[in-house]
N, C-alpha and C positions, 0 to 999 in steps of 0.2 A: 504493500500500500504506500504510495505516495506520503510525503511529508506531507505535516500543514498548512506548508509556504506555499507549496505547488497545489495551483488550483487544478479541479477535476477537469479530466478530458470533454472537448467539445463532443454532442453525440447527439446532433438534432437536424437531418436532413430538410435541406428547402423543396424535394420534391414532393410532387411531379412541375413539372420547367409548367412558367405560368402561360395563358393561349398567347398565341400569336399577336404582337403590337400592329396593330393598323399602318400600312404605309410603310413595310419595315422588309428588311431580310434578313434569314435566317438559316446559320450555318449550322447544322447537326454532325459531329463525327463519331465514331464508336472502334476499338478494336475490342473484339470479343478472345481471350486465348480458352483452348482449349486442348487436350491430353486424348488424341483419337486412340493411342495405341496402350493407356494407362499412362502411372506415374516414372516409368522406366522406361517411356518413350519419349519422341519429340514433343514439340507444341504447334499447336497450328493458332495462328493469325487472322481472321478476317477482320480486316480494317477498310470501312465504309464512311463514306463523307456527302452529303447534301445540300448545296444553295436554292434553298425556296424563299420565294418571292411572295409578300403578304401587299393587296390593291388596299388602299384606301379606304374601300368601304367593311376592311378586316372579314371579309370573307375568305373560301376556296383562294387560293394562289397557285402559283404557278412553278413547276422545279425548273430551274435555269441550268443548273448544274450539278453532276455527281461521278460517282467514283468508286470502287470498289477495289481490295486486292486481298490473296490469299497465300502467305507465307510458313514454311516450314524452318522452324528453328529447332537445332538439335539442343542437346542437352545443356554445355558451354556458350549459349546464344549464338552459335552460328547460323546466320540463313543456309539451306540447304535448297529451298526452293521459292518460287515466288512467282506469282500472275494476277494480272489484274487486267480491269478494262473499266476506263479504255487504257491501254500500256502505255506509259510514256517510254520513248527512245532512253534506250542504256538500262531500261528496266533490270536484265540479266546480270549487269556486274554487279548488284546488289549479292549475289548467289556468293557465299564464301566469305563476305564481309560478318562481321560480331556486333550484335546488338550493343549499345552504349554511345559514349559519346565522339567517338571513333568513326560510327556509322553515321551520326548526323552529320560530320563533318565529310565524309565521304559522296553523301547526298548533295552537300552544297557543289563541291569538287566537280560530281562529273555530271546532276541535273539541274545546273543550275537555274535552268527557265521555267523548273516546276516552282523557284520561289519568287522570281521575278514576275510568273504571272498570276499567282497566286491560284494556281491549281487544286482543285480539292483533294487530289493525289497525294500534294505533299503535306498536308496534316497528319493523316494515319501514318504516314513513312517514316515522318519524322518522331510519332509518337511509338515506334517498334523499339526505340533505347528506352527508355521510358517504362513499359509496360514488359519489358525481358527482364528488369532487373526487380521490379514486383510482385510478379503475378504467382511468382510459386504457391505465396502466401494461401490462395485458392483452396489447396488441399487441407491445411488446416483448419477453415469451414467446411469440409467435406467428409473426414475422418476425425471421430474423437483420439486425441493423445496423438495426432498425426506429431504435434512440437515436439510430447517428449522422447516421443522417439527418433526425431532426427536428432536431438538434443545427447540422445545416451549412443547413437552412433558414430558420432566424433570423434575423430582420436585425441590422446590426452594432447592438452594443451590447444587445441583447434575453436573452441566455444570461445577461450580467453581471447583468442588473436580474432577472430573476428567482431569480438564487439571491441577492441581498440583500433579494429580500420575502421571502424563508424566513427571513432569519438571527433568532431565537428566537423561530419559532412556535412551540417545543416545545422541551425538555428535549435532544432526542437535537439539534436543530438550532440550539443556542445559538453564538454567535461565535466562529472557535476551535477549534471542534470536527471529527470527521474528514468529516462530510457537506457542511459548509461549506466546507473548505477545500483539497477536492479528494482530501485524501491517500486517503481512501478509496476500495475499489474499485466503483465504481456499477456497474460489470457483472457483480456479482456477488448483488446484493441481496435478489434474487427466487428465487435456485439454494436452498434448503430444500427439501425433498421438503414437498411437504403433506399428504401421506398421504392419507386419507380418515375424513371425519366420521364414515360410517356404520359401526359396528361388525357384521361379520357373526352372530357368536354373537348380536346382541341385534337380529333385523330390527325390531323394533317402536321401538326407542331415535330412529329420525328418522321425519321426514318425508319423504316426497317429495320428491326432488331436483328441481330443471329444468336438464335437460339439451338440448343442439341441438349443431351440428357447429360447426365456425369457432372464432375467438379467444372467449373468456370468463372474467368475474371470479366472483368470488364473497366473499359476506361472509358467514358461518356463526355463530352463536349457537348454545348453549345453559346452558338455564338450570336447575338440578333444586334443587329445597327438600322439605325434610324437616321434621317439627315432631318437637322432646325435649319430649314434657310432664313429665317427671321432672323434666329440667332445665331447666324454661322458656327452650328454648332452639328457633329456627330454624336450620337450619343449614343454608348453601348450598354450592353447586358450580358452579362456573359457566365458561365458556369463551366465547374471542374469537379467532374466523381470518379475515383476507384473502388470498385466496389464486387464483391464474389458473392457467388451462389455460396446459399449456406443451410445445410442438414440436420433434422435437426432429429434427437433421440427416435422420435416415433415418425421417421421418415419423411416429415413434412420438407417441403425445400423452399427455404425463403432470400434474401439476400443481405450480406452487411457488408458496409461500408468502411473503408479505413481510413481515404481521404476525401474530402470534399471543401470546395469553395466558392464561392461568389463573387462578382466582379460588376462592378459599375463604373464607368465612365466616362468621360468627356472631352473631344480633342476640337480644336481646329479648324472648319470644314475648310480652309484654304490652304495650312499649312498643314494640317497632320500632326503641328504638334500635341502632343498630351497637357488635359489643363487640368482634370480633377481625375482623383483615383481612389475609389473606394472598395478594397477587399472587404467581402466578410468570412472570419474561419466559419463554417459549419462540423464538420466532422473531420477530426486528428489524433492520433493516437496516443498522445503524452500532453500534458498538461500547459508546458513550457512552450510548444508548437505554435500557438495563434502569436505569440512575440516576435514573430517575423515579417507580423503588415505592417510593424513601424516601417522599416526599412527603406517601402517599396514606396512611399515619399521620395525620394531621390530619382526615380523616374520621370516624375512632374517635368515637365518643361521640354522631354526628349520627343522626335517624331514619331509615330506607329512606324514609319520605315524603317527608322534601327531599332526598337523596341529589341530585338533578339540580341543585339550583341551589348545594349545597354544592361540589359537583365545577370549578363554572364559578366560584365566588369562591375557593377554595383551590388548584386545580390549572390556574390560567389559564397562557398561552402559557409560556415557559419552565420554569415550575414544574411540569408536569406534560407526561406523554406524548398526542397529540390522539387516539389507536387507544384508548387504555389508560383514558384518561378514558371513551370511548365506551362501552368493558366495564363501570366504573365507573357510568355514569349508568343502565344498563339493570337495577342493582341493585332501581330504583323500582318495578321487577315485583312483586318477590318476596313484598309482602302478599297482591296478588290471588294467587299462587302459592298461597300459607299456607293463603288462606283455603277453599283446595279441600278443605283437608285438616281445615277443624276439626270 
C-alpha cells in the first residue's frame, strides 16, 4: 500500500468518447494486439485509423479517409510480417525492423511523406513502439497469478535489474516513488473499468473495432478538430486509452484500463501555433503519475508542426509521462485534420 503522501491512483474512465461536435472532424485510431498462436507465440497487430467528417447540421457524415494494417511481431518485437491497405510504398522494409523507438525513427527515414501528408497510415505505424513495449501486460487480465508467475520464473537477480532500468523512465517512475519502491499495489493497476470507446447514441463516432476471442490489448485514439473562424481559432478534443480485455473468476470478460487521458486545446488557425493546453489524467497506475501535466506547459507557444520533436526535447524521461507524451505527439494530426474543414 502506498504511503500517505502518495495520493490514490486515478481510476475513472471519461468513456464512451462524447457524439460527434457539429461542423467538426474526427480522427479515430485503434491497434488491437492479439496472441493467435497463444502466449508462446507471436502477436498480431491490427492497426486501423478513420477521418470522418461531421456537416453542420451534426448529423450522418461523411468518411474522407482510412486505413488499415496487419503486423506480425515475434517475441523480441521484431516485425516479421506486415500488410495493409491501402500500402504505402516501402511498406516491406518495415519487415525485420524492432518495435520501439528505433522503429519510429526508421518510419521517418524511409516514409517520410506518410508524415508530411499526414496519412492515417502513419498513426497506427507509429503507434507499433508504443503498444510492443505494453501490451504483454494483457495476459495478466486474462490468467489469475499470470504476475506471479513470471515473477518466480526469473532468474536470480533479473526482477532486481529490471525495475532499476525503469527507475526514471518517466515522471510516474522516478527514484522514490511508489512504483519503484514497491509500496505500491501492482495488483491493482489494470482494475479501472475501461468502459467503452464507442458511444451508442452516436454509432457513427468510431470505427470498427477488431475484435477475436482470447486475451487482448488495445490502444484507442481519438482525435476531433473544429475551426472558430470568428476567432481564429482551432480547437481540439482529443483522447488517449490503453486498455485489455479482462476475465474474470466466473468467466465473464470485461475490460480495464491502465492508461488513459484527455486533451483539450487551442492553437492558431493561421499559424498553428499552440495557445492553451489542457491535459486531464483519467486512469494511471501509480499515484505520483498525473505530476506530469505540469510539464507539458512548456509546449505552449510551439507549432502543431513540431509538436513531435518538441515533446521528445521538453518532456524526455523523467520530465514527462511516456503514455501522455504519446497523446501529446499525435497533436501533429490536427493541420491535416483542419484542413478538411477549410
Amino acid at each position: 500500500m502506498a504511503s500517505a503522501t502518495v495520493p490514490p491512483p486515478l481510476r475513472d474512465t471519461a468513456n464512451p468518447a462524447p457524439p460527434r461536435a457539429a461542423n467538426s472532424v474526427r480522427r479515430t485510431m485503434s491497434i488491437d494486439v492479439t496472441w493467435p498462436d497463444g502466449i508462446q507465440g507471436g502477436r498480431l497487430f491490427v492497426g486501423r485509423c478513420r477521418d470522418y467528417r461531421t456537416p453542420a447540421d451534426g448529423g450522418a457524415g461523411t468518411v474522407l479517409d482510412q486505413a488499415e494494417f496487419h503486423a506480425n511481431l515475434a517475441e523480441d518485437k521484431t516485425i516479421t510480417a506486415i500488410s495493409a491497405t491501402p500500402a504505402p510504398p516501402k511498406l516491406e522494409s518495415l519487415v525485420g525492423v524492432r518495435g520501439g523507438n528505433h522503429l519510429r525513427l526508421f518510419i521517418k527515414e524511409t516514409m517520410p511523406e506518410l508524415i508530411s501528408e499526414g496519412a492515417p497510415i502513419y498513426l497506427p505505424l507509429d503507434d507499433i513502439s508504443g503498444t510492443s513495449l505494453v501490451s504483454a501486460f494483457a495476459w495478466s487480465q486474462w490468467h489469475g497469478g499470470w504476475n506471479e508467475s513470471m515473477i518466480a520464473n526469473l532468474k536470480p537477480g533479473e526482477l532486481e535489474k529490471l525495475m532499476a532500468d525503469r527507475v526514471n523512465v518517466c515522471w510516474g517512475l522516478q527514484a522514490g516513488n511508489s512504483g519503484i519502491t514497491g509500496t505500491a499495489n501492482r495488483g491493482d493497476i489494470a482494475q479501472a473499468d475501461a468502459g467503452d470507446v464507442r458511444n451508442p447514441a452516436d454509432p457513427e463516432g468510431w470505427h470498427e473495432l477488431f475484435e477475436v476471442d482470447g486475451p487482448g490489448f488495445r490502444r484507442a485514439r481519438r482525435i476531433e478538430v473544429q475551426r472558430d473562424d470568428e476567432a481564429g481559432l482551432i480547437r481540439i478534443d482529443a483522447a488517449f486509452q490503453d486498455s485489455a480485455k479482462r476475465r474474470g473468476d466466473d468467466g465473464s470478460v470485461g475490460r480495464g484500463a491502465i492508461h488513459e487521458y484527455n486533451l483539450r486545446a487551442t492553437a492558431d488557425l493561421a499559424t498553428g501555433k499552440l495557445l492553451t493546453l489542457e491535459p486531464e489524467a483519467r486512469i494511471l497506475p501509480f499515484g505520483e503519475c498525473p505530476g506530469a501535466i505540469h510539464n507539458t506547459q512548456r509546449l505552449v507557444g510551439r507549432t502543431l508542426g513540431e509538436i513531435r520533436e518538441a515533446v521528445l526535447e521538453q518532456l524526455r524521461g523523467p520530465q514527462g509521462c511516456t503514455h501522455l507524451n504519446d497523446a501529446l505527439r499525435a497533436l501533429a494530426e490536427v493541420p491535416k485534420l483542419a484542413g478538411y474543414l477549410a
